[in-house]
C-alpha positions as CSV (number, residue, x, y, z in Angstrom):
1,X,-229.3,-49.8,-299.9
2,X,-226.3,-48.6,-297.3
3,X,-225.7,-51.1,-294.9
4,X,-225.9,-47.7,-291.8
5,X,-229.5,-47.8,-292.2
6,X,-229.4,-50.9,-290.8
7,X,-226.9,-50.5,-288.3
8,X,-227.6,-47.5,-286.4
9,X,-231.0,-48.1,-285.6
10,X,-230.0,-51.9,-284.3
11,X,-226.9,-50.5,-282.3
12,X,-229.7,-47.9,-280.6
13,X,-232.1,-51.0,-279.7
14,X,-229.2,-52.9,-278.4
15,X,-227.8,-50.5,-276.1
16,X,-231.4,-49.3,-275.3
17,X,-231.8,-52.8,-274.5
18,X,-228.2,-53.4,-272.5
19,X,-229.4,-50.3,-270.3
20,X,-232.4,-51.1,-269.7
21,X,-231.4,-54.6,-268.3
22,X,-228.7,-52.8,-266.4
23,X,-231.5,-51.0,-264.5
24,X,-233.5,-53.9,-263.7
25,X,-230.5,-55.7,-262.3
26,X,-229.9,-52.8,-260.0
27,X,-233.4,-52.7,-259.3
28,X,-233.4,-56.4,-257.7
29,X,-230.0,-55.9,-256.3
30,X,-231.3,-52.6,-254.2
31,X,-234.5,-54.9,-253.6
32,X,-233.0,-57.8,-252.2
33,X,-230.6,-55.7,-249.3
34,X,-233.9,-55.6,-246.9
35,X,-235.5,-52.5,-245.8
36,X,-236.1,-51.7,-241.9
37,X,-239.5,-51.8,-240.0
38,X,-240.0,-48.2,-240.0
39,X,-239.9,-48.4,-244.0
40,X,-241.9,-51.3,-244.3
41,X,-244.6,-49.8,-242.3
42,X,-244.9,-47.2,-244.2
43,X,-245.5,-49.2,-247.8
44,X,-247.6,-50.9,-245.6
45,X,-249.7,-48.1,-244.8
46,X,-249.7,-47.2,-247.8
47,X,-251.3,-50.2,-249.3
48,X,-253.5,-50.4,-246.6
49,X,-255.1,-47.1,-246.9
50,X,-255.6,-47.3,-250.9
51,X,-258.2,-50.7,-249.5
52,X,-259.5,-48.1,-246.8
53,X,-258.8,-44.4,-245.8
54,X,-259.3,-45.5,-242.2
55,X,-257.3,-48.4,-242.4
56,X,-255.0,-49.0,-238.8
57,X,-251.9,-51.5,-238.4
58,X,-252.3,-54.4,-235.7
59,X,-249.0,-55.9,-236.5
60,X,-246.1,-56.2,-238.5
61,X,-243.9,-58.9,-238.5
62,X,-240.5,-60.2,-240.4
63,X,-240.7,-63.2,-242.0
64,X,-237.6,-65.5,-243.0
65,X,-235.8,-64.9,-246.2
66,X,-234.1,-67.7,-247.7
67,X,-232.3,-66.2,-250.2
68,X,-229.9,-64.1,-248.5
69,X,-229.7,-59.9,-247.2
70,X,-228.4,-59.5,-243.9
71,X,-230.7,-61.4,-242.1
72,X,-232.2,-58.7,-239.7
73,X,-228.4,-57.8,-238.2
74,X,-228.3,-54.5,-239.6
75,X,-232.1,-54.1,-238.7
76,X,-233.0,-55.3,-242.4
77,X,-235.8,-57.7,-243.3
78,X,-236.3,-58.7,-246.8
79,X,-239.8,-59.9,-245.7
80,X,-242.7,-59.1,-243.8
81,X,-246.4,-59.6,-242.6
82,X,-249.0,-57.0,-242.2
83,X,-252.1,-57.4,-240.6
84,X,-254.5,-54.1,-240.7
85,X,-258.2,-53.7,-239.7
86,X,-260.8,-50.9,-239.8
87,X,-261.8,-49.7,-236.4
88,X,-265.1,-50.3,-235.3
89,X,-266.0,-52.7,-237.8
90,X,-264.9,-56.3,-238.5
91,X,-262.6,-55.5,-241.5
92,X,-259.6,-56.7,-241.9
93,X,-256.3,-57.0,-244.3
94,X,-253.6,-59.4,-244.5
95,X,-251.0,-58.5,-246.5
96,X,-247.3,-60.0,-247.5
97,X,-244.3,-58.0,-248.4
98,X,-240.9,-59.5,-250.7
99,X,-238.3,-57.3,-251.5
100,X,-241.0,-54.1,-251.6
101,X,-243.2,-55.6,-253.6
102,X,-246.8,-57.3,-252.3
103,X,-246.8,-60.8,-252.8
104,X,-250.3,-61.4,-251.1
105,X,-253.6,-59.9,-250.0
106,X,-256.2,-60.9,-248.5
107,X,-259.2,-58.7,-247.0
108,X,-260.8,-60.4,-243.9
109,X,-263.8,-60.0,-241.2
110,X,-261.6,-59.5,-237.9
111,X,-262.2,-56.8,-235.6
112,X,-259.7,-55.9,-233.1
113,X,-259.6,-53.2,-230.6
114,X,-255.7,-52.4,-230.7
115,X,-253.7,-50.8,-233.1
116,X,-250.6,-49.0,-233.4
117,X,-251.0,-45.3,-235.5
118,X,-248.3,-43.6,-237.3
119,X,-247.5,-41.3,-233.9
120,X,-246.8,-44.7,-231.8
121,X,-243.3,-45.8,-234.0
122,X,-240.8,-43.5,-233.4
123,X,-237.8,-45.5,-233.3
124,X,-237.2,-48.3,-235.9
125,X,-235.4,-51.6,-236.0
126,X,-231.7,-50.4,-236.3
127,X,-231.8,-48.3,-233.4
128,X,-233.9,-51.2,-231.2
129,X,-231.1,-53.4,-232.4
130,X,-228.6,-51.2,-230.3
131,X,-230.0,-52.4,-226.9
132,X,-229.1,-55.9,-227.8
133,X,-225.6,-56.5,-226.7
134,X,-227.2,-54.8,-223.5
135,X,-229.8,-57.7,-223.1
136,X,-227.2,-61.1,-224.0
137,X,-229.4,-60.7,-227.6
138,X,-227.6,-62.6,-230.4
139,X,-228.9,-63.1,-233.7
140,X,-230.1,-66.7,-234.1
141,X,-227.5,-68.6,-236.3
142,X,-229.7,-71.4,-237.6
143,X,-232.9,-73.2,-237.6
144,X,-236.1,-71.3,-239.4
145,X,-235.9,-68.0,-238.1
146,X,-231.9,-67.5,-238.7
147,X,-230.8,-63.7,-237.5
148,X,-233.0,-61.6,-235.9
149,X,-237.1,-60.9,-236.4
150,X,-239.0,-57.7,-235.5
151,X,-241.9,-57.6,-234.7
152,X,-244.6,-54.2,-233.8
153,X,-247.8,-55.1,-232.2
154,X,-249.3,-53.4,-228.9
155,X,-250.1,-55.2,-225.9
156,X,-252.0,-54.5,-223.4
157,X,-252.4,-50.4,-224.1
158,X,-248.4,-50.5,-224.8
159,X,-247.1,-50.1,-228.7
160,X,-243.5,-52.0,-228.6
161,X,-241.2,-53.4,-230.9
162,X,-240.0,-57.0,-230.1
163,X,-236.6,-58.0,-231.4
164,X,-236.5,-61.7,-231.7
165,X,-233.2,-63.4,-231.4
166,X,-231.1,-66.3,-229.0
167,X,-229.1,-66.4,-225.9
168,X,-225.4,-67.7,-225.8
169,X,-226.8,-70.8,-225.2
170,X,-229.2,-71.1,-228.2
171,X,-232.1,-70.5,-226.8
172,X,-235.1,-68.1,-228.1
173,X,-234.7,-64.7,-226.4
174,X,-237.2,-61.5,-226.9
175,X,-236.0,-58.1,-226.0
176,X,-239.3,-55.7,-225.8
177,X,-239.1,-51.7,-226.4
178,X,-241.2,-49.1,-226.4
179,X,-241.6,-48.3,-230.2
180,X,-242.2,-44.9,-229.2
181,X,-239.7,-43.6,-226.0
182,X,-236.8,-46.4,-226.9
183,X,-236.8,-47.6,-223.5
184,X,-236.3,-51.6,-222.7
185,X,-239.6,-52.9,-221.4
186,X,-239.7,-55.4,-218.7
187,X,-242.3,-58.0,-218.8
């Protein structure tokens, strides 16, 4: 028996195998750099309609991420909150988003009467960032909610992202836009 029928076959598996690992550490690396609100809304949306076609977002939120990315400065978040309902009926969907993938979901009974459609989000968290220096917005350097948060909800009629963040002298400071004109809201 040659000794090549042996050794081709496990030099195929192995680098079969060395490749194959080399994509899935590339896969978590791309994962873990964050993705921006615009792109998590639509996964979100996504996951959402596949409960129900007439699924709506109420709000989206980033959520801290211990383990490193940039911390919301480049308009990144490697972590966020969903919360979506059905209009006109009390149905409601919670879900929670790692690195792209969904880490929790959990239907509900909550009715709301606001939500924020697809039309409504025309600028995303990078370009809301911009207007920070404007405002005295710097990202938070410590505590539970290090960098900076976004957050899209609609109050009161008005669909607006809120980019969470601190003044120079450590306190919490909001800076409110129009998700869909890019203007600075005053409230």
């Amino acid at each position: 028996m040659s000794i090549r029928k042996f050794i081709i076959p496990i030099t195929l598996l192995l680098l079969v195998a060395v490749l194959s690992m080399g994509y899935t550490s590339f896969r978590v690396y791309k994962n873990n750099e964050g993705i921006t609100l615009s792109e998590a809304f639509h996964l979100g949306f996504e996951r959402a309609k596949a409960w129900d076609s007439n699924a709506q977002l109420v709000d989206l939120a980033s959520v801290d991420d211990w383990q490193g990315g940039s911390k919301g400065k480049d308009g990144k978040r490697r972590h966020w909150n969903f919360i979506f309902c059905v209009p006109g009926k009390p149905q409601s969907l919670i879900l929670t988003l790692h690195d792209q993938e969904f880490v929790y979901s959990k239907p509900g009974h909550d009715t709301f009467t606001e939500f924020i459609t697809e039309a409504e989000l025309q600028i995303d968290s990078p370009a809301a960032l911009k207007a920070a220096p404007k405002k005295q917005l710097q990202p938070k350097v410590q505590g539970e909610s290090e960098g900076y948060h976004f957050i899209l909800l609609k109050h009161k009629g008005k669909s607006m992202i809120i980019v969470d963040g601190q003044d120079s002298g450590s306190n919490t400071k909001k800076l409110y836009i129009d998700s869909a004109s890019g203007r600075i809201i005053e409230l």
